[in-house]
C-alpha positions as CSV (number, residue, x, y, z in Angstrom):
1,X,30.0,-19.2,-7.8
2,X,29.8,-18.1,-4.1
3,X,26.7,-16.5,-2.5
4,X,27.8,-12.4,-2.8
5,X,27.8,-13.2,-6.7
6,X,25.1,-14.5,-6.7
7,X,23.3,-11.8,-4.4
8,X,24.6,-9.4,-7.6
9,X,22.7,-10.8,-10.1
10,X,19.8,-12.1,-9.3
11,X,18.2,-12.0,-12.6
12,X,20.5,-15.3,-14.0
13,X,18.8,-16.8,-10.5
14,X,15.8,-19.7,-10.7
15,X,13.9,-19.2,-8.0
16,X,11.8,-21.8,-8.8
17,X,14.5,-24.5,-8.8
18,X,16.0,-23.1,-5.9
19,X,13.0,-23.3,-4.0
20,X,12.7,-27.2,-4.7
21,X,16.5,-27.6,-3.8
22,X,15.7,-25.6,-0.4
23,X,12.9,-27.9,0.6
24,X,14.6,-31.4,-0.3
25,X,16.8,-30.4,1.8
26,X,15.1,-29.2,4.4
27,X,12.8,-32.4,4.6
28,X,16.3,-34.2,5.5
29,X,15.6,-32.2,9.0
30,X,14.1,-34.5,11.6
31,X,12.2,-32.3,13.7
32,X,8.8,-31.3,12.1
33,X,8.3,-28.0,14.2
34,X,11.9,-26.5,12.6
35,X,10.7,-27.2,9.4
36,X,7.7,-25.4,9.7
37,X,9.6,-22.3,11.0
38,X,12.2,-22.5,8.2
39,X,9.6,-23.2,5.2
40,X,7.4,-19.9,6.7
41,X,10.8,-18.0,6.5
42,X,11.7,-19.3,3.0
43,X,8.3,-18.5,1.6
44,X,8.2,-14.6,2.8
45,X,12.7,-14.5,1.5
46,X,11.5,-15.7,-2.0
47,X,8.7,-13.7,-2.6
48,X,10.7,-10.8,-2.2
49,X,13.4,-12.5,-4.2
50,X,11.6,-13.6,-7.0
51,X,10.0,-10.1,-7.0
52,X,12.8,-8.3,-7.1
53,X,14.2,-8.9,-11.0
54,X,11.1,-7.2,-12.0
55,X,11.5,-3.9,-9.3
56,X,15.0,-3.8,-10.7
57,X,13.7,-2.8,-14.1
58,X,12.9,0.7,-14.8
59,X,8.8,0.3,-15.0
60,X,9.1,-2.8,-14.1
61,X,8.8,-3.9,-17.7
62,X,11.4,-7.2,-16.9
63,X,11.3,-10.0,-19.3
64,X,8.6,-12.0,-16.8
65,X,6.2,-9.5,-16.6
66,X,6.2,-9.1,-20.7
67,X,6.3,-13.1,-20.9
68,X,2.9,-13.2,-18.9
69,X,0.5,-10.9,-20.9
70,X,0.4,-11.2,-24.6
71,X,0.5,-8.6,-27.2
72,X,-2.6,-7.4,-28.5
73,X,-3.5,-5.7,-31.1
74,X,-7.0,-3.6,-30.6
75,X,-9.4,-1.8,-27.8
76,X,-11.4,-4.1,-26.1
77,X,-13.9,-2.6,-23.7
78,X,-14.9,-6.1,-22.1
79,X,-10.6,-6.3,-21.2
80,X,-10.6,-3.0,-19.6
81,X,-14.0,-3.3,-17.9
82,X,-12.7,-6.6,-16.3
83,X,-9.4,-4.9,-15.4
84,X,-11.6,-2.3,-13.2
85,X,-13.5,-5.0,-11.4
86,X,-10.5,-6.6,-10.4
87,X,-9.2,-3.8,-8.4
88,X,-10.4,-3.9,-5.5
89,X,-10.5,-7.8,-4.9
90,X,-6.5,-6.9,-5.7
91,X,-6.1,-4.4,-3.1
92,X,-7.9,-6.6,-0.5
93,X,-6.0,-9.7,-2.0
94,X,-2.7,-7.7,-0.6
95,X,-4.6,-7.4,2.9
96,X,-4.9,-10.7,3.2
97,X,-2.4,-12.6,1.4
98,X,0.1,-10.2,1.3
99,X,2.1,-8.1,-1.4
100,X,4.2,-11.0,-2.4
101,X,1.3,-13.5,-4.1
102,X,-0.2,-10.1,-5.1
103,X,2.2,-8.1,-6.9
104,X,2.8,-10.6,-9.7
105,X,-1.1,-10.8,-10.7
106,X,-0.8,-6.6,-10.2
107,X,1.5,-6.1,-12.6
108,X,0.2,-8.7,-15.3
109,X,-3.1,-6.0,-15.1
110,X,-1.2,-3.2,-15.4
111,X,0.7,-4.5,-17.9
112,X,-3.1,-4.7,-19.9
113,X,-4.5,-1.7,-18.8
114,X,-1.5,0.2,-20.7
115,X,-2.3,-1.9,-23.7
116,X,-5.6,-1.1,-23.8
117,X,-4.9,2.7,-22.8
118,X,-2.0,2.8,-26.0
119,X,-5.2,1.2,-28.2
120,X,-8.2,3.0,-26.9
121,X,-9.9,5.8,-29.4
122,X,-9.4,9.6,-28.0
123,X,-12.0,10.4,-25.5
124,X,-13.6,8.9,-22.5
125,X,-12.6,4.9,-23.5
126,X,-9.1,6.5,-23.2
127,X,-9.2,8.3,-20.2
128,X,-10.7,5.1,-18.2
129,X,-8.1,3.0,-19.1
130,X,-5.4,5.3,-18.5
131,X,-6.7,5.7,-15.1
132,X,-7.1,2.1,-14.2
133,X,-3.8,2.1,-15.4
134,X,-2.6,5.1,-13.0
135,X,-4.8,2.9,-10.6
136,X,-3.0,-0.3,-10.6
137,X,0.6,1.0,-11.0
138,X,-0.6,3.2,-7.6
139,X,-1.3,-0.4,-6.2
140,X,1.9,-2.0,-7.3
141,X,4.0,0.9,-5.9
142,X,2.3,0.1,-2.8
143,X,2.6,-3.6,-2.8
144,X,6.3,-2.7,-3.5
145,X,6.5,-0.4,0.1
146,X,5.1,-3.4,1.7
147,X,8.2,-5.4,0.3
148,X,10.6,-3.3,1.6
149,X,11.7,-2.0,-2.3
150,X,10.9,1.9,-1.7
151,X,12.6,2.7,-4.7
152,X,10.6,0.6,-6.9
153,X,7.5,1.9,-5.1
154,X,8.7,5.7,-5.8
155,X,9.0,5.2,-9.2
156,X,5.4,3.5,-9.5
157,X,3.9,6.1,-7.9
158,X,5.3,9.4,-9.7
159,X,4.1,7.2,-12.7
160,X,0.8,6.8,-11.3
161,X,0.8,10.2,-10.6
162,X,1.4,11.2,-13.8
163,X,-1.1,9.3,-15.8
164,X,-3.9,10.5,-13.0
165,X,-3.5,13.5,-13.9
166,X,-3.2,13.3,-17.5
167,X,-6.8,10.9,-17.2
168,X,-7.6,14.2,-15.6
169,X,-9.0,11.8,-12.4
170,X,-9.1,14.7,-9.5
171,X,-9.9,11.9,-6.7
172,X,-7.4,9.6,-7.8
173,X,-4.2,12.5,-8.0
174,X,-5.4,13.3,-4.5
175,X,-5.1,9.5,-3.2
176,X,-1.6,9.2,-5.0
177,X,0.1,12.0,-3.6
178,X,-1.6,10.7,0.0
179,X,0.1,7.0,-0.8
180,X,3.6,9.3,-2.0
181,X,3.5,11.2,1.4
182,X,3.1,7.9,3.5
183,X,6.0,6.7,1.2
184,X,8.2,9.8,2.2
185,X,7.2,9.9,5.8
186,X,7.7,5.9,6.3
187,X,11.4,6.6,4.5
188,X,12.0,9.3,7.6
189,X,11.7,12.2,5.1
190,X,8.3,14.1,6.9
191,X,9.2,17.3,5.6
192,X,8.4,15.6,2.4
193,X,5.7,13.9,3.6
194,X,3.7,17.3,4.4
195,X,4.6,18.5,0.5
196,X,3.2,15.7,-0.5
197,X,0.0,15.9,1.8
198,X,-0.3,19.9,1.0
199,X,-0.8,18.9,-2.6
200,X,-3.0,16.1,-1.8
201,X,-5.5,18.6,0.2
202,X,-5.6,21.1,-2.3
203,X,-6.7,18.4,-4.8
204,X,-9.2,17.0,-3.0
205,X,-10.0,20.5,-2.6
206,X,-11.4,20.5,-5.7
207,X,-12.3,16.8,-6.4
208,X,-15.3,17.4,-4.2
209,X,-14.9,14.2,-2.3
210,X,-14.8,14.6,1.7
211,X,-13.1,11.1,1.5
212,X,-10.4,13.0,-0.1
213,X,-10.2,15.6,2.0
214,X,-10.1,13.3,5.2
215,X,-7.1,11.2,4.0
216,X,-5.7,14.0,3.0
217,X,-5.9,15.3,6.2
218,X,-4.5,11.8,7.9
219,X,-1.3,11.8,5.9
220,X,-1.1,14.8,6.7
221,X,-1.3,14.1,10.5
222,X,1.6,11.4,10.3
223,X,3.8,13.6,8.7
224,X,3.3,16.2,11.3
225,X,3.8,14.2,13.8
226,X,6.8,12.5,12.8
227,X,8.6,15.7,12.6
228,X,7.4,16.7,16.1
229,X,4.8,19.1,15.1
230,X,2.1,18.8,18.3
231,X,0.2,21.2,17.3
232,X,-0.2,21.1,13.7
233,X,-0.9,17.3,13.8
234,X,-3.8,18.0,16.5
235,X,-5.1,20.6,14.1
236,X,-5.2,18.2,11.5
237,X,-6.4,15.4,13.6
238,X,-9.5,18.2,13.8
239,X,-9.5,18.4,9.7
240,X,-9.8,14.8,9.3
241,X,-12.1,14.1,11.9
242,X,-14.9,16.7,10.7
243,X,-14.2,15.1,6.6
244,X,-14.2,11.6,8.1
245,X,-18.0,12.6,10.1
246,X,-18.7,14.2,6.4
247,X,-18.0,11.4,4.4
248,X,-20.1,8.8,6.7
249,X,-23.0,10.6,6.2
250,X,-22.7,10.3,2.5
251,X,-24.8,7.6,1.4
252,X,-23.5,7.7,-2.0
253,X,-21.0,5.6,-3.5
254,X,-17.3,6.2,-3.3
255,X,-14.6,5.5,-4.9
256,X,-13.3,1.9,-4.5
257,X,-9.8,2.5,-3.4
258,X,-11.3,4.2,-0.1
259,X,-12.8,0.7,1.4
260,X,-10.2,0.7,3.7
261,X,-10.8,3.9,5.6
262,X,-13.1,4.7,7.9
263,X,-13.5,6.0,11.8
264,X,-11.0,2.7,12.9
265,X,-8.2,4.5,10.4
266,X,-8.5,7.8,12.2
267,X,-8.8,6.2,15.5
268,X,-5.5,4.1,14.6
269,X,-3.5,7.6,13.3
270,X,-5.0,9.2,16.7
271,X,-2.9,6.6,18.5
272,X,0.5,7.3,16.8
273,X,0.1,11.0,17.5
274,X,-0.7,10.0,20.9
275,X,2.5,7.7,21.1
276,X,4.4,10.5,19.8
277,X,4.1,13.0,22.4
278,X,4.3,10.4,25.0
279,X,0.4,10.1,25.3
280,X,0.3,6.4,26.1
281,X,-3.0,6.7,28.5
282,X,-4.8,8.6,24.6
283,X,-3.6,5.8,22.9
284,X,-4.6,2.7,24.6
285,X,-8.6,4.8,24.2
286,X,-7.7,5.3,20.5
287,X,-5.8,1.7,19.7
288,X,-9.1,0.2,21.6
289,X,-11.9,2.1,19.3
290,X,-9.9,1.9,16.5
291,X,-9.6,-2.7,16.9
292,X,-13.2,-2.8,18.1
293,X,-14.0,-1.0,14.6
294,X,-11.4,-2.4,12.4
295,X,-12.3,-4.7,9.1
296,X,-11.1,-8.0,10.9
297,X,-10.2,-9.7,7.7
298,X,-7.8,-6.4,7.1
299,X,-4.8,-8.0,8.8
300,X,-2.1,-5.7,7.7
301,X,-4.1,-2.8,9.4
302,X,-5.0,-4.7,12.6
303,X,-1.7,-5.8,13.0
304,X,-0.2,-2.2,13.4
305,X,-2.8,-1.4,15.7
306,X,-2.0,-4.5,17.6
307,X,1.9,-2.8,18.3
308,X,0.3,0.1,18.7
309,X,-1.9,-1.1,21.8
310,X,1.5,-3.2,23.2
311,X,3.2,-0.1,22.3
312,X,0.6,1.9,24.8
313,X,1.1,-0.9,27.4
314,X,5.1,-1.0,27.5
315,X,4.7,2.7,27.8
316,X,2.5,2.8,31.0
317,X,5.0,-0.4,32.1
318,X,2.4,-2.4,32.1
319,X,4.3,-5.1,30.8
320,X,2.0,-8.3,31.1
321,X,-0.6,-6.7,29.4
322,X,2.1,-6.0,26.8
323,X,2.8,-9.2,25.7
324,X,-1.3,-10.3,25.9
325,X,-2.0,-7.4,23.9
C-alpha cells in the first residue's frame, strides 16, 4: 500500500505503532540536533493525525472516543460537578500544552457530560449538564480551529450553540456565537464574521454581563476590520473598550470561560486594526501594552502578539528589531 492510500483512510492507520517505527528509525540518525528537530516535527504531524479519525466523524462520536468513557446507567451529581471543575484547567491545558494532548481528554468529558445530560431529572440538574455539555463541545470546536480541522470545529460549535440555548444559558450563547465569528473571520468569510458578532451583542445584550458585551464588541472589531471597515472597527474598538473598563470594575465573579480576556486582549485586537490600515507606529504602542499585560503562561496569546510586534517592526523597516522582537 503506497502513502496516497494510505492518506485516504486513515482510520485502518495505528498511530501508535507507527510512531514507534518512526523513532527506531530515526535513532539510526547520527547527529543528535536533527533528531531533535525531526521528533518536534513528528510529535505536532501525529497529534493532528491521530486526531483526525475522530474530527472525521459526524459529532465526533468515532469508535475511540466511545472506547474511552463507559456507559452508565444513572445521574450522578458528583460526575457532573467534577466535569464543571475541570473546564477551565482544560481550557488553560490547551494554552499551554496545546490542542493536540488536550482535545483527547476534551472529548472523553464531553462525551460524559451528554450522559449525564440524557440521565439527569427535568429541571435545573438538566440544564447544568446540558450546558457543560454545550461548554465543552464549544472547547473542542476550538481546540479543533487550533488543529487546522475548521470543519470539525464548525460543526462543534453550531452543536454548542444549540444546546446553550436550549440550557437557556444567555452568557454562554453570547460566547459561542463570539468563538463562531472568530471561526468565520479566521476562514476569510468577515461578512460572516459580523453576523455572527451582531448576534453575539444582542445576546449579551440581554445576558447582563459587560464581559459579554466587550467580546462581543472584539469579534466584532476583527471582523470589521478584515473586511476593510476603518470606521466601524474604530467604533467598535470604542464599544469594547467602555465594556472592557465596565467589566474591570466588577468585583464580582465571572464566568470561567472569560479568564482569558482582559485589557492585554483589547490592546492585542487594537494592534491588528492598527496593522490593517497600515498603522504600524499604533501598533508597536498597542502590541507593547498588550505583552507587558498579557498572562505569560498564555503562550498561544503571547505568541500572536509576538508577530504582531515583528509585524509593526518590518512595517516601519526596522528590520533588526524585527527579528529581536
Amino acid at each position: 500500500m503506497d502513502v496516497a492510500s494510505l492518506l485516504q483512510r486513515p482510520e485502518e492507520i495505528d498511530f501508535g505503532k507507527l510512531a514507534q517505527v518512526i523513532v527506531m528509525w530515526m535513532q539510526r540518525i547520527p547527529h543528535s540536533g536533527a533528531r531533535r528537530d525531526m521528533l518536534g516535527k513528528l510529535t505536532a504531524a501525529l497529534a493532528v493525525a491521530a486526531a483526525t479519525p475522530l474530527m472525521d466523524v459526524p459529532g465526533l462520536d468515532g469508535r475511540a472516543e466511545a472506547a474511552s468513557v463507559p456507559e452508565v446507567s444513572r445521574f450522578d451529581p458528583a460526575t457532573l460537578a467534577h466535569c464543571e471543575a475541570m473546564m477551565p484547567h482544560l481550557r488553560r491545558q490547551g494554552d499551554v500544552l496545546g490542542a493536540g494532548s488536550t482535545l483527547p481528554t476534551t472529548l472523553a468529558y464531553r462525551r460524559i457530560a451528554e450522559q449525564q445530560a440524557r440521565l439527569a431529572p427535568p429541571g435545573i440538574a438538566r440544564d447544568r449538564a446540558v450546558a457543560a455539555y454545550a461548554e465543552l463541545t464549544q472547547l473542542a470546536g476550538w481546540l479543533c480551529l487550533n488543529l487546522g480541522n475548521h470543519s470539525a470545529a464548525q460543526r462543534l460549535y453550531d452543536d454548542a450553540r444549540a444546546a446553550a440555548h436550549e440550557a437557556r444559558e444567555v452568557e454562554l450563547v453570547t460566547y459561542i456565537l463570539c468563538t463562531m465569528s472568530h471561526l468565520a473571520t479566521w476562514q476569510g468569510k468577515p461578512r460572516v464574521g459580523i453576523d455572527h458578532a451582531v448576534a453575539a451583542a444582542s445576546w449579551a445584550e440581554q445576558s447582563g454581563s459587560s464581559y459579554a458585551r466587550a467580546y462581543a464588541a472584539d469579534v466584532a472589531v476583527r471582523a470589521l476590520t478584515a473586511d476593510g471597515q476603518a470606521a466601524r472597527s474604530q467604533e467598535f474598538l470604542d464599544r469594547e473598550y467602555a465594556a472592557l473598563q465596565a467589566a474591570t470594575a466588577d468585583q464580582g465573579p465571572s464566568q470561567s470561560w472569560w479568564y482569558f480576556y482582559d485589557e492585554s486582549f483589547f490592546w492585542s485586537t487594537s494592534a491588528q486594526n492598527a496593522l490593517k490600515f497600515q498603522k504600524a507606529d499604533q501598533a508597536l504602542v498597542a502590541t507593547g501594552k498588550a505583552l507587558s499585560l498579557s498572562d505569560q503562561g498564555n503562550l498561544h496569546e503571547r505568541s500572536f502578539r509576538l508577530l504582531f510586534r515583528a509585524e509593526a517592526f518590518a512595517r516601519q523597516q526596522n528590520i533588526g528589531r524585527t527579528y529581536s522582537a
